[in-house]
N, CA, C and O atoms as a MOPAC input file, in Angstrom:
PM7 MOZYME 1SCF
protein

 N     97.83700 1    81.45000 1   119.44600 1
 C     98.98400 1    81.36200 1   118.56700 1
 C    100.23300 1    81.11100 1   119.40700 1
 O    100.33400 1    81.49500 1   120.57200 1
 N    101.10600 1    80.49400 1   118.79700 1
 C    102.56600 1    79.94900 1   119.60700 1
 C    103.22400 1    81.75900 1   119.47100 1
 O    103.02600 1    82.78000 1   118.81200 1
 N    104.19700 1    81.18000 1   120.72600 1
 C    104.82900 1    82.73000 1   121.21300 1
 C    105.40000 1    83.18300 1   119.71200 1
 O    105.81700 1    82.54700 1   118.74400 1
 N    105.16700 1    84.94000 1   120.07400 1
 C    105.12300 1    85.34500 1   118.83000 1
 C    106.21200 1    86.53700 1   118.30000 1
 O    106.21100 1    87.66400 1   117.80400 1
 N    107.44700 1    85.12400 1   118.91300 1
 C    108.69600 1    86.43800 1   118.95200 1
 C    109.78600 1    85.54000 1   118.45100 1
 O    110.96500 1    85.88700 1   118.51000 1
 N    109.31200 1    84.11000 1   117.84100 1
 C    109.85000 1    82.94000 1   116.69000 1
 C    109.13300 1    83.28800 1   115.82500 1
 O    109.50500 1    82.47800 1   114.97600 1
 N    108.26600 1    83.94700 1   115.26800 1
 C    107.77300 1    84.75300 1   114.12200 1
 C    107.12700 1    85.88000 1   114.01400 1
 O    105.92200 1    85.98000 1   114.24900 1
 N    107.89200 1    86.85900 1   113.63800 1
 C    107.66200 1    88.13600 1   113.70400 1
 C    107.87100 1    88.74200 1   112.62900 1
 O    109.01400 1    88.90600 1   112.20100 1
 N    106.46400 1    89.31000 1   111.82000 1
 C    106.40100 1    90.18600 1   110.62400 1
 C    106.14500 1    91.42300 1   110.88300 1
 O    105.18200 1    92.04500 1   110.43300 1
 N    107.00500 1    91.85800 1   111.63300 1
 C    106.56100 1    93.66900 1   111.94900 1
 C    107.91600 1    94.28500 1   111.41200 1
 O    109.10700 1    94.02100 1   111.57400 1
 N    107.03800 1    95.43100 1   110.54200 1
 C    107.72200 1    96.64600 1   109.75800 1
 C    107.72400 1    95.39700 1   108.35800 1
 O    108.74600 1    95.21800 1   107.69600 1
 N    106.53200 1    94.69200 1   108.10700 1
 C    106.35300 1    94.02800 1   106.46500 1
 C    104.94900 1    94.28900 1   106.28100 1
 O    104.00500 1    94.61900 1   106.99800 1
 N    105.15300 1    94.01800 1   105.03200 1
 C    103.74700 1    94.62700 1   104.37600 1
 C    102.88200 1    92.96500 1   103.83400 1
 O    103.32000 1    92.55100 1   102.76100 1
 N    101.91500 1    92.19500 1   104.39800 1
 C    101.45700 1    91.19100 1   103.69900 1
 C    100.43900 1    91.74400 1   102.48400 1
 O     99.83200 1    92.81500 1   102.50900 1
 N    100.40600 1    90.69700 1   101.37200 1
 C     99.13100 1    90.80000 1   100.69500 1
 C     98.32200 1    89.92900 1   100.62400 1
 O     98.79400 1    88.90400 1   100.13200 1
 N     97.11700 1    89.85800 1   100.94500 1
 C     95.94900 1    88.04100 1   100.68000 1
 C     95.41900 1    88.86700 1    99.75300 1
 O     94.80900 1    89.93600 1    99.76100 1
 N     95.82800 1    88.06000 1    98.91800 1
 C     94.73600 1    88.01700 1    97.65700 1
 C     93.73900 1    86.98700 1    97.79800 1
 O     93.99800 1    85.81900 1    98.08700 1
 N     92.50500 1    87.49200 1    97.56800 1
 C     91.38700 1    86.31000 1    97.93900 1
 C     90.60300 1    86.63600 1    99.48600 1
 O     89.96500 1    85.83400 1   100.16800 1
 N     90.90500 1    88.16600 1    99.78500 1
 C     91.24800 1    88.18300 1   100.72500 1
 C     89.89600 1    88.10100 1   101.74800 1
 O     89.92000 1    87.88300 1   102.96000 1
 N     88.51700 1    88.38000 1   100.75300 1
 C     86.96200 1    88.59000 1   101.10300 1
 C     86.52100 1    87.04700 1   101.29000 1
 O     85.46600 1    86.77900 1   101.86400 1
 N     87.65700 1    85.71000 1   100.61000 1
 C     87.07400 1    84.65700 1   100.61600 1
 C     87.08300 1    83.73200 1   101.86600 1
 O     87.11100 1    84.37900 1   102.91300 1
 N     87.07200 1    82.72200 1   101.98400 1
 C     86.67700 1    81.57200 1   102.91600 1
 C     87.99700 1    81.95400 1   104.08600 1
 O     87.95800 1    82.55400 1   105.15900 1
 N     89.35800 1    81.18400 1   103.18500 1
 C     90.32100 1    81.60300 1   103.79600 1
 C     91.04300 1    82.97200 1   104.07500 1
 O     91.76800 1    83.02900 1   105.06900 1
 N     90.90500 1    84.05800 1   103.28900 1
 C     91.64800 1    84.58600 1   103.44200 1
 C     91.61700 1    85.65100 1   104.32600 1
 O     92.61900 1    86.36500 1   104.28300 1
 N     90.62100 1    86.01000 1   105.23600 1
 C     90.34400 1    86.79000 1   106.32900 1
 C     91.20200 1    85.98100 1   107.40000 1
 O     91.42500 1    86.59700 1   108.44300 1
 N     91.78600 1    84.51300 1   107.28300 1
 C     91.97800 1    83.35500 1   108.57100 1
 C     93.49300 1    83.87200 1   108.66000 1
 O     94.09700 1    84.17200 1   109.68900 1
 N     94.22800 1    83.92600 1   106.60500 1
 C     95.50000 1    84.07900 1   106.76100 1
 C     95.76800 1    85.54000 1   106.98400 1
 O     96.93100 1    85.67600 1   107.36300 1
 N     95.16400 1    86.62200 1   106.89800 1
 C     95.16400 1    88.04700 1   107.45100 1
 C     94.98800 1    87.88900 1   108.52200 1
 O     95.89800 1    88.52000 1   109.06000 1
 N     94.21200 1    87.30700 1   109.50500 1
 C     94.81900 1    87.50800 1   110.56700 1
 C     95.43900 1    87.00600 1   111.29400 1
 O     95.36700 1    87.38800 1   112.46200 1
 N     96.52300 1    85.68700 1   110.86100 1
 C     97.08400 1    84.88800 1   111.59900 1
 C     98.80200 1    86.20900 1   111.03400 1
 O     99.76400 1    86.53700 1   111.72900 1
 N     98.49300 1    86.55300 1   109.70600 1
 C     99.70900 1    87.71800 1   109.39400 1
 C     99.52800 1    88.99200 1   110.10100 1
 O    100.60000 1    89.57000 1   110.27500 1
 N     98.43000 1    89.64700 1   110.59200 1
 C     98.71300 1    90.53000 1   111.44400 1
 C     99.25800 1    90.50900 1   112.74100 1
 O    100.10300 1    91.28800 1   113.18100 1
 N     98.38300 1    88.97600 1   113.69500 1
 C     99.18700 1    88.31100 1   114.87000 1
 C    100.73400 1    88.82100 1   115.12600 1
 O    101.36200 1    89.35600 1   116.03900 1
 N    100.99800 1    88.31100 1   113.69700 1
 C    102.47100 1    88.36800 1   113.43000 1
 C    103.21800 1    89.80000 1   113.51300 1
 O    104.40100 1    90.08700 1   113.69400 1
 N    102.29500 1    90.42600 1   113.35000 1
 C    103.03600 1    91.92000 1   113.05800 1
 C    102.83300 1    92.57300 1   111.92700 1
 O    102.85500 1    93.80000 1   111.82500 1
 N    102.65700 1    91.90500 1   111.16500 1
 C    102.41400 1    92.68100 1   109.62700 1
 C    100.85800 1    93.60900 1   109.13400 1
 O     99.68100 1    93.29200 1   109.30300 1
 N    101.37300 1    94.64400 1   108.58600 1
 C    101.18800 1    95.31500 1   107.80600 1
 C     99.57700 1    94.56500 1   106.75000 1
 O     99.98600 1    94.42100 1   105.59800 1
 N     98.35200 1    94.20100 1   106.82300 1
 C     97.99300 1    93.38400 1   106.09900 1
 C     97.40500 1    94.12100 1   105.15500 1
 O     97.04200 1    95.25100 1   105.48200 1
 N     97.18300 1    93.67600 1   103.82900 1
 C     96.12400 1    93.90800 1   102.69500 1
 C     95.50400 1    93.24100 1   102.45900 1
 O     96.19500 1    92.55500 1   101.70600 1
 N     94.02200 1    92.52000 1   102.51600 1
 C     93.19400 1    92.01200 1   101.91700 1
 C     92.74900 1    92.60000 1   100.70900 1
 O     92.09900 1    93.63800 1   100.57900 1
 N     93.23500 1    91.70100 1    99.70000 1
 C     92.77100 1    92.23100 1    98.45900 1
 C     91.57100 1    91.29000 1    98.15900 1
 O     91.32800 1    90.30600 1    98.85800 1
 N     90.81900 1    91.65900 1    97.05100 1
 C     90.10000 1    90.99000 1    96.35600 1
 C     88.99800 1    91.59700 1    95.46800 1
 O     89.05700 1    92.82500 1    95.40800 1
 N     88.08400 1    91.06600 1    94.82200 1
 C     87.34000 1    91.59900 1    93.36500 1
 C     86.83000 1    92.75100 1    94.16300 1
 O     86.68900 1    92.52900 1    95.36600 1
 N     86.53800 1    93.90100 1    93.73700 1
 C     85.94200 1    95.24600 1    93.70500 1
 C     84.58400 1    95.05500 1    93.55800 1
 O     83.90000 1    96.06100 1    93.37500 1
 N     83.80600 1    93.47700 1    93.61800 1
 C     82.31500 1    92.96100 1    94.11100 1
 C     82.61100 1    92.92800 1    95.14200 1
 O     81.86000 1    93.61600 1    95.83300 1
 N     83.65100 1    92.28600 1    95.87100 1
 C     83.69200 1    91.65000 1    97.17700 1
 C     83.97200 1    93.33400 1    97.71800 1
 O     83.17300 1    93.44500 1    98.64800 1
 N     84.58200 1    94.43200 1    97.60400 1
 C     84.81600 1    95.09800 1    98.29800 1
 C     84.00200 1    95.38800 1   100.15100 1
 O     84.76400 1    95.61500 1   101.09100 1
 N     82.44800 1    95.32200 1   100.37600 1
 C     81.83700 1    95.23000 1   101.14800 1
 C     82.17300 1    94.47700 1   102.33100 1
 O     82.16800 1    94.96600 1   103.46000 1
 N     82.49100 1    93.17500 1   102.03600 1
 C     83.08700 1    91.78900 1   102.32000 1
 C     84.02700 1    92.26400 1   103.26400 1
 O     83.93400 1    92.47300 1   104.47300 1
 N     85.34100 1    92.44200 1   102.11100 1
 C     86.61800 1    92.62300 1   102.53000 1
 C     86.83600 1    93.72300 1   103.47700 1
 O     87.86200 1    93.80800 1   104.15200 1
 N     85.58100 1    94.81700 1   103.54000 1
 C     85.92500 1    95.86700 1   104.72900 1
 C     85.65900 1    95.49700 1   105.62500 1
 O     86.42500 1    95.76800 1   106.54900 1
 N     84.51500 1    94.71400 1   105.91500 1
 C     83.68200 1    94.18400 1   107.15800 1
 C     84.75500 1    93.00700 1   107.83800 1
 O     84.82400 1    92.99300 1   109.06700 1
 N     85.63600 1    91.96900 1   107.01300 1
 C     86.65800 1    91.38900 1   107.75600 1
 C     87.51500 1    92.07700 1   107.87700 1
 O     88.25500 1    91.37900 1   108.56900 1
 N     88.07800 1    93.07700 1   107.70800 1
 C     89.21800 1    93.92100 1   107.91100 1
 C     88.66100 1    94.35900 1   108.80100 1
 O     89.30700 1    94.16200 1   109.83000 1
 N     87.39900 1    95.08400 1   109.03600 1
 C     87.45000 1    95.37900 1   110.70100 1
 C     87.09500 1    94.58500 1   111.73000 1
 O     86.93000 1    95.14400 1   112.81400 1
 N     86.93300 1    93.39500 1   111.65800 1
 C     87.02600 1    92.48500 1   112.29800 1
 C     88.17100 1    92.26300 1   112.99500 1
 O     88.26400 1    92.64000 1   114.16300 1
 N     89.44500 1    91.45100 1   112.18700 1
 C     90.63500 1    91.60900 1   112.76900 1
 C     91.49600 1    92.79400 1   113.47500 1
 O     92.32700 1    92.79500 1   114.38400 1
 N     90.96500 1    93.73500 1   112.70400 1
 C     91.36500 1    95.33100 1   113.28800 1
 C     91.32600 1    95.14000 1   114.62200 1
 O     92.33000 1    95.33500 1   115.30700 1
 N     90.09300 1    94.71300 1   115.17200 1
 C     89.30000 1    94.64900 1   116.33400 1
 C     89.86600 1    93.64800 1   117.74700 1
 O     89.73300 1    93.79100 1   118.96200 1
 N     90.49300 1    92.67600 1   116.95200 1
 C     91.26500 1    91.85000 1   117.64700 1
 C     92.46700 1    91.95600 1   117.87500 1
 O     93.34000 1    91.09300 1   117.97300 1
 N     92.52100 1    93.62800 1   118.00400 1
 C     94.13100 1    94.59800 1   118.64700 1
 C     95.20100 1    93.48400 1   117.84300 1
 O     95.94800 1    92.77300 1   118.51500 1
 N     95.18600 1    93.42400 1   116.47000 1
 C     96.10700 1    92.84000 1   115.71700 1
 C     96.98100 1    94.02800 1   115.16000 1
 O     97.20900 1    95.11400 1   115.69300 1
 N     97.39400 1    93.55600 1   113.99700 1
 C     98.27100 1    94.51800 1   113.13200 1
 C     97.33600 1    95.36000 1   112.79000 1
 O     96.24400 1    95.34300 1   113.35900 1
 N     97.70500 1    96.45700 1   111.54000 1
 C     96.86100 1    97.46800 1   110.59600 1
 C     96.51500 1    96.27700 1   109.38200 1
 O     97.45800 1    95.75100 1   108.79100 1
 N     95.53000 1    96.01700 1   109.16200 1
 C     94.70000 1    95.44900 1   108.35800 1
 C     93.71700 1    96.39100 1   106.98800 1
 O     92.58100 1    96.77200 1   107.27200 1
 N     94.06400 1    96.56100 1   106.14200 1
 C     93.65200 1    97.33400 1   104.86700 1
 C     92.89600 1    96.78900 1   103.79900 1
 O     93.52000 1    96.15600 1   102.94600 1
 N     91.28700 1    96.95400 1   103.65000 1
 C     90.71400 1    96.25700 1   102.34300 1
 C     90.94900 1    96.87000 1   101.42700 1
 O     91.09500 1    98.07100 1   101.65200 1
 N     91.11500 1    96.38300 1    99.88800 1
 C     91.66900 1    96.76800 1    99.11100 1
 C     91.40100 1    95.94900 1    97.68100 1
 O     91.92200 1    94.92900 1    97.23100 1
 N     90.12500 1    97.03900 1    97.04100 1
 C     89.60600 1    95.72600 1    95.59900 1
 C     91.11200 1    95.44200 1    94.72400 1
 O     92.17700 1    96.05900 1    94.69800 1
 N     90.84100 1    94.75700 1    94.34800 1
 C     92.01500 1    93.84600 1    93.31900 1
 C     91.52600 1    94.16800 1    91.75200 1
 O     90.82800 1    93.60000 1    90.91300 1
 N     92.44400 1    95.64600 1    91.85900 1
 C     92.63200 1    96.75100 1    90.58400 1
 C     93.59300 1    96.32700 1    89.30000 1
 O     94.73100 1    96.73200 1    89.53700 1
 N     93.55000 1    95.90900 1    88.51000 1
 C     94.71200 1    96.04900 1    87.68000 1
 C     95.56400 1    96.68400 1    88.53200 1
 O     96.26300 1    96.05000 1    89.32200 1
 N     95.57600 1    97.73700 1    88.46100 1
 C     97.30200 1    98.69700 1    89.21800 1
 C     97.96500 1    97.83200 1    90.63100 1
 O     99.07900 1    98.01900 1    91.12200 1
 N     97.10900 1    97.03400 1    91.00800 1
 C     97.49300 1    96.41000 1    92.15000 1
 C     98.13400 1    94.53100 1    91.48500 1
 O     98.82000 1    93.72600 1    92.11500 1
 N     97.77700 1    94.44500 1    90.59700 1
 C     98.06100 1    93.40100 1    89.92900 1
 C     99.06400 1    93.68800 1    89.51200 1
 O    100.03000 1    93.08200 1    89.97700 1
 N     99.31700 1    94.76600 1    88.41700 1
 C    100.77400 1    95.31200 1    88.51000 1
 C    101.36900 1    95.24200 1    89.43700 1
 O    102.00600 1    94.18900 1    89.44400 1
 N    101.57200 1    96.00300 1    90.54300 1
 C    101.85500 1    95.75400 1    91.33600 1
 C    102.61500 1    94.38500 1    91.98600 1
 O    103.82300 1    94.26800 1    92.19200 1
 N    102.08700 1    93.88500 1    92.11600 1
 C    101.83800 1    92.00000 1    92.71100 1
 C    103.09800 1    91.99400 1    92.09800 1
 O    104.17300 1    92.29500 1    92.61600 1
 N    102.84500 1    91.57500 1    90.79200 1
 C    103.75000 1    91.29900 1    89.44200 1
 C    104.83900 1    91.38600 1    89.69500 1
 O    105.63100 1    90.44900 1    89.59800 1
 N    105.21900 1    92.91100 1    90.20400 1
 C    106.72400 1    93.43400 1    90.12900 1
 C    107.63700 1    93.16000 1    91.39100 1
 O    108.76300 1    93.64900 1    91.48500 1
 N    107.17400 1    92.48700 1    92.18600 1
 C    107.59900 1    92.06700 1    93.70900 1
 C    108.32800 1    91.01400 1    92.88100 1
 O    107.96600 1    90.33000 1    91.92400 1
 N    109.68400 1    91.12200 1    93.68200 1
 C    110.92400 1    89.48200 1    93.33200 1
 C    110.48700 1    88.02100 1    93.56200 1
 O    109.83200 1    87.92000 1    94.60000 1
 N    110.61400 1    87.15300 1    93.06800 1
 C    109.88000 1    85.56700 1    94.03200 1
 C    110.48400 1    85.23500 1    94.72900 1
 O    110.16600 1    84.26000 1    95.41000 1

């Protein structure tokens, strides 16, 4: 990754939604790189998925990386964030 002090997400919270799928383990950890805070969300099938890439990146002394099924309350959630 290019030096990583022209982009720096530390003390933010990311969310990937999608996060058990193709891409979204790639953009969790190109956002932890960064500094951030990550959540991989996704369906509460995928939960299994989404822990096993979360400790993956964990592993690659990145950010804190968090799986996390994609609950209604977390959809709420989503929702209420500004655009």
């Amino acid at each position: 990754m290019a030096d990583k002090n022209v982009f720096s997400l530390k003390n933010s919270v990311a969310i990937v939604t999608g996060g058990a799928g193709n891409l979204g383990p790639h953009f969790g950890e190109a956002l932890a790189e960064a500094g951030a805070t990550v959540i991989l969300a996704d369906l509460p099938a995928e939960k299994s998925k989404g822990e096993k890439e979360a400790e993956a990146i964990s592993r690659m002394d990145s950010g804190e990386v968090l799986p996390m099924p994609m609950l209604p309350e977390l959809v709420i959630l989503i929702r209420s964030f500004p655009s």
